[in-house]
NUDOGU-787985 format. One record per residue (C-alpha): x, y, z; residue in one letter. Coordinates in steps of 0.001 Angstrom, whole numbers, padded with zeros to 6 digits, always signed. Example, Ala and Ser with C-alpha at 12.3 -4.5 7.8 and 13.67 -1.06 7.14 Angstrom:
REM residues 2
+012300-004500+007800a+013670-001060+007140s
//
This chain:
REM residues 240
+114951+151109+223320x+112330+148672+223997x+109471+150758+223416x+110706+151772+220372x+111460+149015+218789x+107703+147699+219971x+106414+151269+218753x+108392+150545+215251x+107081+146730+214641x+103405+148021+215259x+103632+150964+212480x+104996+147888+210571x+102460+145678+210965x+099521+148066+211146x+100744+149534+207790x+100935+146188+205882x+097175+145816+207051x+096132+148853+206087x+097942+148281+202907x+096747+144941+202042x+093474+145239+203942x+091855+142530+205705x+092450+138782+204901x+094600+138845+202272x+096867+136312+201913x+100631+136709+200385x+102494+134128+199165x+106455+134014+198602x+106274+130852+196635x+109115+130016+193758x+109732+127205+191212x+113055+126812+190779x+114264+124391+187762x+116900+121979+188716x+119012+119264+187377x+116929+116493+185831x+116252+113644+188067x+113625+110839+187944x+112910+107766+189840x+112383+105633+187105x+109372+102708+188229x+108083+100187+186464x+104400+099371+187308x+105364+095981+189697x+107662+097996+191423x+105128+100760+193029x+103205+100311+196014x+100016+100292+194236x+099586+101158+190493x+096237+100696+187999x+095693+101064+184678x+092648+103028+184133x+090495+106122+182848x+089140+108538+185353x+090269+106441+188325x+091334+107079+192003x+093450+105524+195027x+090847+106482+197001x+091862+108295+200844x+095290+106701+201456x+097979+107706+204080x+100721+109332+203388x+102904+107673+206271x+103997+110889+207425x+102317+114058+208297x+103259+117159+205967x+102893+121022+206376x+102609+122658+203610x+100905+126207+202301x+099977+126525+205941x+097813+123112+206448x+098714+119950+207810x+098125+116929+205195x+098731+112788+206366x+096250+111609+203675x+096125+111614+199710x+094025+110752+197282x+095580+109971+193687x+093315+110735+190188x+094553+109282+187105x+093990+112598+185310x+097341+114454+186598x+096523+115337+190539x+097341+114362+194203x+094759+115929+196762x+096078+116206+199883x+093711+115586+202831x+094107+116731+206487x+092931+113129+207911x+091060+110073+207523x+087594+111538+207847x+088469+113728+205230x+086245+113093+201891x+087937+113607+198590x+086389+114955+195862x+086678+113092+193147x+086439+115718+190533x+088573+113771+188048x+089383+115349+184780x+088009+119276+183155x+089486+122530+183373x+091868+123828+186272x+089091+126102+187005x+086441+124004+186793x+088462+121459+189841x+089447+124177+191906x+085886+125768+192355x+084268+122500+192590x+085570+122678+196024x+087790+125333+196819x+088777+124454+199640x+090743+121359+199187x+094443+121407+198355x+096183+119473+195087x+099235+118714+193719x+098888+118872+189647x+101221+117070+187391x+099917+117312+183712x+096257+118062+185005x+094039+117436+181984x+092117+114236+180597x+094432+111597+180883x+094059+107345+180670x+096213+105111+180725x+093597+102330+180553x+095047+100949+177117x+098538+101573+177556x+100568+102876+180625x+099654+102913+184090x+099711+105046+187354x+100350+104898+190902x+102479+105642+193604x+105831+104714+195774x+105403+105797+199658x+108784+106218+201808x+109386+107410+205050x+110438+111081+204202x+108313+111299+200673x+105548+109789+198501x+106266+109827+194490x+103217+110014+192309x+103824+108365+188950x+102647+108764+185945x+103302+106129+182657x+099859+107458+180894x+098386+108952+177660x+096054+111924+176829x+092416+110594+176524x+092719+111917+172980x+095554+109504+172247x+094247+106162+173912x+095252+103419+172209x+098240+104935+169958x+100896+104009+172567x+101547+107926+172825x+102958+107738+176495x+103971+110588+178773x+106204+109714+182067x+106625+111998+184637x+105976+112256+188495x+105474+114407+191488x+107576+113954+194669x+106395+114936+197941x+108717+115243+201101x+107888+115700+204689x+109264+118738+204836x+107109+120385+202932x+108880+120932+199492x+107579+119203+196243x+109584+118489+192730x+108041+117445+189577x+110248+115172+187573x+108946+115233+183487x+111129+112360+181828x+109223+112021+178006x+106084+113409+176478x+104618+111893+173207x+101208+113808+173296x+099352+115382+170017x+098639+118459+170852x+095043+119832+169411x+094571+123094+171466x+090483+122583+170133x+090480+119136+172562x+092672+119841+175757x+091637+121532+179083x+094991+123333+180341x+097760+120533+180896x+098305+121954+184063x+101276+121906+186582x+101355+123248+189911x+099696+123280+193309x+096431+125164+194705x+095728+125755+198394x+092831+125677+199597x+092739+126820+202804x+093889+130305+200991x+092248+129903+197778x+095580+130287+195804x+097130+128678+192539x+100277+129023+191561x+101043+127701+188221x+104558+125945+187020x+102945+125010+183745x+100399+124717+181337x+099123+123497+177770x+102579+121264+177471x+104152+118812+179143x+108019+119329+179618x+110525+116788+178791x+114214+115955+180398x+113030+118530+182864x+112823+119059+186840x+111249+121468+189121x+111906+122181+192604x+109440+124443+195091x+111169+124676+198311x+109553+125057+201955x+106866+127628+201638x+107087+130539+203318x+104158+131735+203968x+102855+135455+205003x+099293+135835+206131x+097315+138890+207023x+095231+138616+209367x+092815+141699+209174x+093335+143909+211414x+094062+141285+214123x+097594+141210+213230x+100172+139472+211621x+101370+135843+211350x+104425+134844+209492x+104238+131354+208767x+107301+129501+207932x+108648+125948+208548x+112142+126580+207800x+114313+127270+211157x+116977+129800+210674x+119543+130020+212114x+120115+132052+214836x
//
């Protein structure tokens, strides 16, 4: 019975191999919508907040360590143009792409890893501010900011992206007062990229939602790896 079973998991795995072929990466990744919630902060009231047009927190830790898409993540770095990269360590070097096309940020380097909330050319130099509230268990990345294309008309958007140690994030979109002019924007993008697998996965894009929340559970990930075998990837325990 042993030998069997054995004999049945290696047609198994062999076959997705051969069906996939060699480092292909598969990912069972789902955006579920929830209830609305929001952490509503005013700009006193986060850990560190700026008002300011293609601006960064520069390498900051998370206070907790994070798995998530596969990678381990204890640092951030915060643009005021809609994204969180996540960084491994202290020695890692952000980017600092700041603000163009989702495209144009995620092969400037493809390897790093972001968090996107809004992605586009934002400011909130004239009127709103961003920053960020760090807990034990989760950091939440808030945004009070306008479109670059609306500075100065009080046109505010609010919304924020929540990440918990465990791995799962939730984007919380309170109001948006943007113009749209589909001539001007990049992509208004929402939704994470991995880099250590090259993958996007997009919640979503050219409008910001309002009243709305978002939920992407643990990631389960499935990676081939070539004809060396097979490694499921998951944080979530089951139970046995």
């Amino acid at each position: 019975m042993k030998t069997l079973t054995s004999t049945i998991k290696t047609i198994f795995v062999t076959s997705l191999v051969l069906l996939f072929g060699i480092g292909v990466n598969v990912h069972a990744l789902t955006f579920e919508e929830i209830p609305f919630e929001f952490e509503n902060y005013n700009k006193g009231a986060l850990d560190w907040a700026d008002s300011a047009d293609d601006a960064f927190t520069g390498s900051t830790a998370l206070g907790f360590s994070v798995t998530i898409g596969g990678a381990d993540y204890s640092y951030f770095d915060m643009s005021s143009d809609g994204y969180i990269e996540l960084l491994t360590s202290a020695s890692d070097v952000p980017t600092g792409y700041g603000y163009g096309s989702i495209s144009g940020l995620t092969s400037f380097d493809s390897s790093a890893t972001y968090l996107l909330a809004a992605y586009d050319d934002l400011s909130s130099f004239a009127d709103g501010y961003y920053g960020y509230k760090l807990f034990s268990d989760r950091a939440v990345f808030y945004y009070d900011t306008e479109t670059n294309y609306d500075e100065w008309w009080d046109l505010l958007n609010n919304f924020e992206v929540v990440l918990y140690d465990d791995g799962k994030v939730q984007w919380n979109f309170n109001y948006a007062n943007y113009e749209y002019d589909e001539e001007y924007y990049y992509d208004l993008f929402s939704g994470l990229y991995f880099g250590n697998t090259e993958t996007l996965h997009e919640l979503t894009r050219n409008e910001i939602p309002q009243q709305k929340s978002y939920l992407v559970p643990e990631p389960a990930t499935l990676l081939l790896l070539g004809l060396g075998g097979l490694a499921l990837l998951r944080k979530r325990r089951e139970e046995s």
